[in-house]
C-alpha positions as CSV (number, residue, x, y, z in Angstrom):
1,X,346.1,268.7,-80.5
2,X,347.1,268.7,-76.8
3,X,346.7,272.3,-75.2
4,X,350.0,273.8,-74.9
5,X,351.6,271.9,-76.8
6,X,352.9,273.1,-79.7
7,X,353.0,271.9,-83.6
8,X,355.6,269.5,-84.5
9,X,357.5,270.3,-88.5
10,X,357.2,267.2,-90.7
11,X,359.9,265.3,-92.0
12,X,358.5,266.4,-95.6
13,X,358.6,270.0,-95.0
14,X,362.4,269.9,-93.4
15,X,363.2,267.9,-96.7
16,X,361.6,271.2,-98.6
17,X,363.2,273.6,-97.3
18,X,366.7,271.9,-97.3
19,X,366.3,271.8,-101.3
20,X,365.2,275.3,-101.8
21,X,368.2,276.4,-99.2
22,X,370.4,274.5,-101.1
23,X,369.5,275.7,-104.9
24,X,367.4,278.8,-104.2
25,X,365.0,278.2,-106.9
26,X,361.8,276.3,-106.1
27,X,361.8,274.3,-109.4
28,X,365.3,273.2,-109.1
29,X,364.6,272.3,-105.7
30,X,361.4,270.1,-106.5
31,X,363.3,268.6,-109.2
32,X,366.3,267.7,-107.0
33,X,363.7,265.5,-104.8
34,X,361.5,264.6,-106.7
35,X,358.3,266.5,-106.0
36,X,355.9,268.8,-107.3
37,X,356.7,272.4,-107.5
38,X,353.7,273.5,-105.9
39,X,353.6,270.8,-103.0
40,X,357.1,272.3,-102.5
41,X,356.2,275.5,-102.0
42,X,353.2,274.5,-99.8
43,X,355.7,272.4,-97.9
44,X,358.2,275.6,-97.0
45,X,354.6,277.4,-96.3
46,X,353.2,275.0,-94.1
47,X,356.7,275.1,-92.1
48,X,356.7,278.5,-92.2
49,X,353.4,278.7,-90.6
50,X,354.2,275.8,-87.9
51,X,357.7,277.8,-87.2
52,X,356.0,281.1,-86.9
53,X,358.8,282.7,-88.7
54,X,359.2,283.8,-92.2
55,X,362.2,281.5,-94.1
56,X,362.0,282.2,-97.8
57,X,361.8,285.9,-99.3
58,X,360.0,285.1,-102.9
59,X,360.4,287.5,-105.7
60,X,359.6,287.1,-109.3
61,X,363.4,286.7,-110.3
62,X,365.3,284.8,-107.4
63,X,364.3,283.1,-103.9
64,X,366.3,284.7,-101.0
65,X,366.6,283.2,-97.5
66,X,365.6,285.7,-94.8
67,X,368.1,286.2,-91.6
68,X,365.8,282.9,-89.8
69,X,366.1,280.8,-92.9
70,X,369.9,281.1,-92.6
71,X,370.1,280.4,-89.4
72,X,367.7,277.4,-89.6
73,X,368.9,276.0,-92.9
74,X,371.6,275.1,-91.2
75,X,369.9,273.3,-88.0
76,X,368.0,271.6,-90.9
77,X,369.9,270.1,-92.7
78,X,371.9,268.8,-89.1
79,X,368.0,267.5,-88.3
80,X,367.8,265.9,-91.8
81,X,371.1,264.0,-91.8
82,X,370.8,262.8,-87.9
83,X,367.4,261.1,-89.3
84,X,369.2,259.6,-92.3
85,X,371.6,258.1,-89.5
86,X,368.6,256.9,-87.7
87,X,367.5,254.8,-90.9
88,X,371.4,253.9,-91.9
89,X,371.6,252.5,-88.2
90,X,368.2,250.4,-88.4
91,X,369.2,249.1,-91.3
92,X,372.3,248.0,-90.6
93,X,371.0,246.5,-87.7
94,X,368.7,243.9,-90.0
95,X,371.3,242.2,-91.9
96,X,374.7,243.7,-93.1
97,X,375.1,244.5,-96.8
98,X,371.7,244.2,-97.5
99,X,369.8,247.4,-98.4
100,X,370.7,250.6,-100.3
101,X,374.7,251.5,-100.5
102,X,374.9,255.3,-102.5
103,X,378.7,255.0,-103.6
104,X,380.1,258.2,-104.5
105,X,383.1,258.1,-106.8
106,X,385.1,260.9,-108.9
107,X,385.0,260.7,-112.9
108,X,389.2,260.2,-113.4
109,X,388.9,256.7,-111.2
110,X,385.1,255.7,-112.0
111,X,385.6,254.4,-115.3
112,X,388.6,252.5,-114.2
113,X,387.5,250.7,-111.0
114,X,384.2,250.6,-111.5
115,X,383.8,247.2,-113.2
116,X,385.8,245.3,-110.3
117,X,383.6,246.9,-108.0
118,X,380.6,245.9,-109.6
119,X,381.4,242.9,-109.9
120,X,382.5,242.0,-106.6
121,X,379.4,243.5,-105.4
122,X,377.3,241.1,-107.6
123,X,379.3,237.9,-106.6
124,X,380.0,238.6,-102.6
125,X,377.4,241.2,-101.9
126,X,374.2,240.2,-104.1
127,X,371.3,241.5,-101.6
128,X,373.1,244.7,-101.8
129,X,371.7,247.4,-103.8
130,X,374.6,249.4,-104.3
131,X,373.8,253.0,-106.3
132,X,376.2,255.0,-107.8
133,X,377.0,259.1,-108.1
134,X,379.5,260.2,-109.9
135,X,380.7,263.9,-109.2
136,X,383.5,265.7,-108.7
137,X,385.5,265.8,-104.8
138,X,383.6,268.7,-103.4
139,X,380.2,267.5,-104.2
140,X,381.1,263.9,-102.9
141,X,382.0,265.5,-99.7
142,X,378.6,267.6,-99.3
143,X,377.0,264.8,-100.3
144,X,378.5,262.2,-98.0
145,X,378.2,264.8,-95.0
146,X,374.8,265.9,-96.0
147,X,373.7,261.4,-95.5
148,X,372.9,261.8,-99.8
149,X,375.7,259.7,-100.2
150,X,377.2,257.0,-97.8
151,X,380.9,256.1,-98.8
152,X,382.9,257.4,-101.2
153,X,385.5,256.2,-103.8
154,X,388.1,259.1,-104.4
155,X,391.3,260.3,-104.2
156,X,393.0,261.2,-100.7
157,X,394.3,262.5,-98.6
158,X,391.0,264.8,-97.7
159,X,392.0,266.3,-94.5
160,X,388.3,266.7,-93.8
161,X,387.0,266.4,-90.0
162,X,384.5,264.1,-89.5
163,X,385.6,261.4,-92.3
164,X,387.4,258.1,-92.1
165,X,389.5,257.5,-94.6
166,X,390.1,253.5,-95.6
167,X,393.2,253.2,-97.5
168,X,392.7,250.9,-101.1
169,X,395.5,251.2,-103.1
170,X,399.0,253.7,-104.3
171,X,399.5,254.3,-108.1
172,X,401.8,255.8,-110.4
173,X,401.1,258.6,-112.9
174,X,402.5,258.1,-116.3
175,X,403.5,260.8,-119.3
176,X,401.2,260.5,-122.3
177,X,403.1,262.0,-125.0
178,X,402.4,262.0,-128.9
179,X,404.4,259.7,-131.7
180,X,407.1,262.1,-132.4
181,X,407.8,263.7,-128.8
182,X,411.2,262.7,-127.9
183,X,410.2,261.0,-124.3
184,X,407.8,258.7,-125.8
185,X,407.9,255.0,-124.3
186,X,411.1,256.0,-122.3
187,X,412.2,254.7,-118.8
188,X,413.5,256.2,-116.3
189,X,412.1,259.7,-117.2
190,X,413.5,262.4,-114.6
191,X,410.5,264.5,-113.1
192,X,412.4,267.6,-113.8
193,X,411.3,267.1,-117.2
194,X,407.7,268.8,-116.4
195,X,409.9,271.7,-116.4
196,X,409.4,272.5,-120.0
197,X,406.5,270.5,-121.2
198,X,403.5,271.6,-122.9
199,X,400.9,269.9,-120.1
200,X,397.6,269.8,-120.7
201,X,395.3,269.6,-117.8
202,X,391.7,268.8,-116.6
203,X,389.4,271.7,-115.5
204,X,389.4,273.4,-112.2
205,X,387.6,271.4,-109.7
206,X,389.1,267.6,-110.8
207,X,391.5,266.4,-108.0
208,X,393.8,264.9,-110.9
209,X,394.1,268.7,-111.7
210,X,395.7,269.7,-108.4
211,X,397.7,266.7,-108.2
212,X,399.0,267.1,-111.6
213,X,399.8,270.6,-110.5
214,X,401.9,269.4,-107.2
215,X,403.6,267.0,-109.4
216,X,405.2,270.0,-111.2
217,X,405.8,272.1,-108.4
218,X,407.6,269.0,-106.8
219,X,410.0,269.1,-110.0
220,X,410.6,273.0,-109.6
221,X,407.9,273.8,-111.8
222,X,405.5,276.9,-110.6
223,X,403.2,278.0,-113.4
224,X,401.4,275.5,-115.9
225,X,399.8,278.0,-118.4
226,X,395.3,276.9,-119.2
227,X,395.9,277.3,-122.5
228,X,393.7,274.0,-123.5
229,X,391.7,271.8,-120.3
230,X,389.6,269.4,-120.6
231,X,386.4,268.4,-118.8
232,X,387.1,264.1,-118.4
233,X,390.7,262.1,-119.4
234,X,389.0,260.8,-122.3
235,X,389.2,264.3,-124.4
236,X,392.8,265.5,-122.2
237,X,394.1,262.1,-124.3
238,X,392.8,262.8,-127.6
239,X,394.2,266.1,-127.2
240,X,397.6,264.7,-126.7
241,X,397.5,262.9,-129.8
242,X,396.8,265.8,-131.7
243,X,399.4,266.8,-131.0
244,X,399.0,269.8,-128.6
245,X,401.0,268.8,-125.6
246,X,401.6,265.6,-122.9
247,X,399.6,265.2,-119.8
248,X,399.9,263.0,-116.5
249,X,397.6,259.4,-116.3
250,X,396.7,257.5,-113.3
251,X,398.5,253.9,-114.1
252,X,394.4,252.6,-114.2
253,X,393.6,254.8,-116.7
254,X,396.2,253.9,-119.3
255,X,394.6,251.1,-121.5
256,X,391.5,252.1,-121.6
257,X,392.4,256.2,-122.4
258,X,395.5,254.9,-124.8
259,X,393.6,252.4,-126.7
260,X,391.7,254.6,-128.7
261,X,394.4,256.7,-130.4
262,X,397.5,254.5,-132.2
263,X,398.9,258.3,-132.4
264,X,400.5,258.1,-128.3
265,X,403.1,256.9,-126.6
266,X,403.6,255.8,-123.0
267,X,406.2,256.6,-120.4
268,X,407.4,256.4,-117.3
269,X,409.3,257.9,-114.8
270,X,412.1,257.2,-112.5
271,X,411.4,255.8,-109.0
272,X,410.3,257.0,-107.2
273,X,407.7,258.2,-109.5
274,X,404.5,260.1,-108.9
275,X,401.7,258.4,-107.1
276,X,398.0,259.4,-106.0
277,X,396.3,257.2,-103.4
278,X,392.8,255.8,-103.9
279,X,390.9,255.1,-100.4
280,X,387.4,254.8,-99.6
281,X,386.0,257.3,-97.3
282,X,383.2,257.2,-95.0
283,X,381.2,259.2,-92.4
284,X,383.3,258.9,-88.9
285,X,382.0,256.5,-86.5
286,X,379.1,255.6,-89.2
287,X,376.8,253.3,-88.2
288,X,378.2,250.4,-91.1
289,X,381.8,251.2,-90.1
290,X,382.2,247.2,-90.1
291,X,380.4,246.4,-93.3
292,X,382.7,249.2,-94.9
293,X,386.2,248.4,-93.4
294,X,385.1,244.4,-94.8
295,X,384.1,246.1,-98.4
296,X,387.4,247.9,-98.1
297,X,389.5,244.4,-97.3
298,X,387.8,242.7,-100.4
299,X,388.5,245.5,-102.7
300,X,392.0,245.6,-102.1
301,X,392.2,241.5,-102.7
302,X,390.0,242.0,-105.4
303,X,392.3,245.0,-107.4
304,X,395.2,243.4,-107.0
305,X,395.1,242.1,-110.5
306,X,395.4,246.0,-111.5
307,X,399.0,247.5,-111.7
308,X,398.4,248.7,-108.6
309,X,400.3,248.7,-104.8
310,X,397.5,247.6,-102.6
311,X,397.4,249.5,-99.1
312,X,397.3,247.7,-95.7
313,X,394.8,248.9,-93.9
């Protein structure tokens, strides 16, 4: 090494560190990228040494960050995500939609969109290898501005600084509703209805949840009691045709979620009915904004087919 000059932190160790920062727990962390446990903890040691500063406190029960590992988690994981645009921007610099794409999308649209992305990513896009996370809003969003993930696939608006939103598509909400319930397959249903209904909801942390929610505060409702959730749209449905309340489904949803229970009815309400907006979302001023505005063009002509009001961009 050159006198004075000092020790440089390797791209490995930064990686370490992040991961125990981020789950405080050194197998966890390991786990989450994919290395040993105890070149892990020799990573955070050997930065440790090369930082001459203590990061981790390590006790039998729990890992703690110390007052510097706070401080430089954060710097880290800005160090970490500039290099991941360093490698996004050489890559898109080869060849455009070639490479690795990590799509993010959440569970209440992934089933439903999924196969028309797919497959418009096999027939336009074949040297693309596209990978796919499904999670929940707020993960998406640490992922995307961590550089895990590089576009998302999700409800908006996000009113997030720092992400582009690219508009897909608008879509009405429909009222699921068992056999005997007395709006079943009606027209025209006012959204002052909600007021009374027995709606059954998604768990905390699903966007649908919230929007369901706004949806009945819209119609002058305040409080929908938690008496039953559900974790995915798949259960909230069967629910329903038990017979234990309505709920709210994106128009995508419908025949897939109806078609396994002849115990429901659909319908739908007057115009202008509820909607939720489906966009695309990626880091601002990303280094593939082209490629992802073009992906964003050919899924709107590509969805159109769905009952769906494609969005101009």
């Amino acid at each position: 090494m050159t006198p004075g000059r000092k020790r440089q932190p390797s791209l490995a160790q930064l990686r370490a560190f992040a991961a125990v920062a981020e789950h405080l727990h050194f197998r966890d962390a390991a786990a989450a990228i994919g290395m040993s446990q105890p070149a892990l903890s020799g990573a955070v040691s050997a930065l440790e040494e090369t930082l001459g500063v203590t990061l981790v406190e390590r006790t039998t029960r729990k890992v703690l960050l110390s007052t510097a590992g706070e401080r430089l988690a954060v710097r880290t994981k800005a160090v970490l995500a500039e290099v991941g645009a360093l490698l996004e921007e050489a890559e898109a610099v080869r060849a455009p939609f070639t490479g690795v794409l990590r799509l993010g999308v959440i569970p209440t649209v992934a089933p439903y969109l999924l196969p028309t992305v797919l497959r418009l990513v096999h027939e336009r896009y074949p040297d693309l290898d596209l990978q796919v996370h499904e999670e929940q809003t707020a993960s998406l969003l640490d992922g995307l501005a961590g550089g895990r993930l590089d576009l998302l696939l999700l409800a908006v608006p996000l009113g997030v600084p720092g992400v582009t939103e690219l508009p897909l598509f608008d879509e009405d909400f429909v009222l699921v509703t068992p056999l005997d319930h007395p709006l079943g397959g009606r027209e025209g249903i006012p959204r002052s209805a909600l007021r009374e209904m027995r709606l059954l909801l998604l768990d905390e942390g699903h966007c649908l949840r919230d929007q369901a929610l706004d949806i009945c505060r819209e119609a002058g409702r305040e409080d929908v009691p938690a008496t039953t959730t559900a974790a995915g749209l798949s259960t909230l449905v069967q629910l329903v045709a038990g017979g234990l309340g309505v709920t709210l489904l994106p128009r995508t949803a419908v025949r897939v979620e109806t078609s396994r229970s002849s115990q429901l009815l659909t319908g739908f309400f007057a115009d202008p009915a509820p909607t939720r907006r489906i966009a695309l979302a990626m880091r601002t001023g990303a280094a593939r904004c082209a490629e992802y505005e073009e992906l964003a063009a050919a899924l709107r002509e590509a969805l159109s087919d769905l009952p769906v009001r494609t969005v101009a961009a």
